[in-house]
C-alpha positions as CSV (number, residue, x, y, z in Angstrom):
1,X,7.6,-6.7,-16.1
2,X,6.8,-4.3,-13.9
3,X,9.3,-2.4,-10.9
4,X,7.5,-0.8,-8.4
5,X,9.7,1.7,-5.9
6,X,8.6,2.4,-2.1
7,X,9.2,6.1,-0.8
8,X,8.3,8.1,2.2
9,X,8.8,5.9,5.4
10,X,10.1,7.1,8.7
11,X,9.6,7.2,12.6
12,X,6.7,9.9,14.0
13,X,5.1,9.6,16.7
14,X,1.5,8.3,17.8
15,X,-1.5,10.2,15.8
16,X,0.8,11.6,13.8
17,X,0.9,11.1,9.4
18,X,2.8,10.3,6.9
19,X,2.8,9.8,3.0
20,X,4.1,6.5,1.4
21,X,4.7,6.7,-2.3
22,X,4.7,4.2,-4.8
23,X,6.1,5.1,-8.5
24,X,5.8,2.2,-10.8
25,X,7.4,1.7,-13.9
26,X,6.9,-0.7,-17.1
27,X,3.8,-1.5,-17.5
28,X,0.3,0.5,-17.5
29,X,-2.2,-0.3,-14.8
30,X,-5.2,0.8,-17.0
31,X,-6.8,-2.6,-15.7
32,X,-5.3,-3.4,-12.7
33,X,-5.4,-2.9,-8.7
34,X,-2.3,-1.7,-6.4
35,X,-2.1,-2.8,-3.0
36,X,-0.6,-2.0,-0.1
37,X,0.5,-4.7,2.4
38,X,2.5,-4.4,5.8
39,X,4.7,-7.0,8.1
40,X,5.6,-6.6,11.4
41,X,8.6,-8.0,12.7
42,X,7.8,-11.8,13.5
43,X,4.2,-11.7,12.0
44,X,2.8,-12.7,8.3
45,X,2.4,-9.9,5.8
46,X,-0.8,-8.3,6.2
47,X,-3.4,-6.8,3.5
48,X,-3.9,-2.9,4.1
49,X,-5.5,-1.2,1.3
50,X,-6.2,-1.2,-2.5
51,X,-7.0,0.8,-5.4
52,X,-8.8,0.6,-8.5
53,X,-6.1,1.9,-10.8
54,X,-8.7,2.6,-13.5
55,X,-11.8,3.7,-11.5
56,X,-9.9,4.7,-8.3
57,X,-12.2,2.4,-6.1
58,X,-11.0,2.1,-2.8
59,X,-10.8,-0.7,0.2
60,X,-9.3,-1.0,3.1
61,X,-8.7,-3.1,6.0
62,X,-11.0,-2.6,9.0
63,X,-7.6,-1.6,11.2
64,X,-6.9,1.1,8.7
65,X,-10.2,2.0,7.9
66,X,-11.1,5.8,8.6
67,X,-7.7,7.0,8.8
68,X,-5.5,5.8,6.0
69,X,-6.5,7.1,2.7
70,X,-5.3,5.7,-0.9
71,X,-5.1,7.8,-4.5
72,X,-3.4,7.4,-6.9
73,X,-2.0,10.2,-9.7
74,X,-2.2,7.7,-12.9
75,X,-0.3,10.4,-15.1
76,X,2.4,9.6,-13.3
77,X,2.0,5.7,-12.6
78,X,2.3,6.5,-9.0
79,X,0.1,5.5,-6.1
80,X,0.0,7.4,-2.3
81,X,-1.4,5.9,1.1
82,X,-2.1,8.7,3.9
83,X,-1.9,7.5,7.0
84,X,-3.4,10.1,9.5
85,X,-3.4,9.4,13.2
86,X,-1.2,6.9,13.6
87,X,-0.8,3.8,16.1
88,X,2.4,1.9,17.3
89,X,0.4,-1.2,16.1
90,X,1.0,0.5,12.7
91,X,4.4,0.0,13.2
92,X,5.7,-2.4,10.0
93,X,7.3,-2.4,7.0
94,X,5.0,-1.2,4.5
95,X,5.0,-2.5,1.0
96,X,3.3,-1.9,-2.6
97,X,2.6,-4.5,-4.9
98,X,1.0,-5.3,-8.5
99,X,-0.6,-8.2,-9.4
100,X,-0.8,-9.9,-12.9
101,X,-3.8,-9.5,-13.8
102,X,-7.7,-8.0,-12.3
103,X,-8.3,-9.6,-9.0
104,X,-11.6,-9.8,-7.0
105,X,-12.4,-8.4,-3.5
106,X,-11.3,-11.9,-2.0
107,X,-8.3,-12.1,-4.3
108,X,-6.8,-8.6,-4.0
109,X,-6.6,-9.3,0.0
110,X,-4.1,-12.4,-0.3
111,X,-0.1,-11.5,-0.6
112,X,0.5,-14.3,-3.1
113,X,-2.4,-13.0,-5.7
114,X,0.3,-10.3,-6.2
115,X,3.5,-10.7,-8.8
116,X,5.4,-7.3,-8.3
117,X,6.2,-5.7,-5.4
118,X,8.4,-2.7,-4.3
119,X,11.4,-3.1,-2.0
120,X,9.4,-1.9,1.3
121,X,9.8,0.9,3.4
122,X,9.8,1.1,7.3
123,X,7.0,3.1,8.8
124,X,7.6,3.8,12.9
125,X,5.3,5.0,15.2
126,X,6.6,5.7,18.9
127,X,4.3,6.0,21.8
């Protein structure tokens, strides 16, 4: 079982940043990816960006590409996401999550390859 918990959220405005946290807790991700989806009131849950929590390889979508930025400090089972310049499109709840086992570049994209996920946390971005 694995609980993943959310931190960092909050309203800024346009090209601002902020730093979302993820801490995870009972199990190791020696062999795993963590990614980072969003929703948007009345839209589907949308892929953002993963990480290799073993190799620390990176991908992200084309929307977030260039200015979000994902590491993770595995010490302390805990991922980050930078966003930098920030959009009102990039307003959302933004959530972590933790799949059951190694996904491919396909896979790691779709919100139902993923078992665990944190509680969310609302990022908002005025104009």
């Amino acid at each position: 079982q694995v609980q993943l918990v959310e931190s960092g959220g909050g309203l800024v405005q346009a090209g601002g940043s902020l730093r979302l946290s993820c801490e995870a807790s009972g199990r190791t991700f020696s062999s795993y990816v963590m990614g980072w989806f969003r929703q948007a009131p009345g839209k589907e849950r949308e892929f953002v960006a993963a990480i290799s929590w073993a190799g620390g390889s990176t991908y992200y979508a084309d929307s977030v590409k260039g200015r979000f930025t994902l590491s993770r400090e595995r010490a302390k089972n805990t991922g980050f996401l930078q966003m930098n310049s920030l959009k009102p499109e990039d307003t959302a709840v933004y959530y972590c999550a933790a799949p059951p086992l190694t996904l491919t570049m396909a896979t790691m994209q779709v919100p139902s390859s993923y078992r665990y996920w944190g509680q969310g946390t609302q990022v908002t971005v005025s104009s």
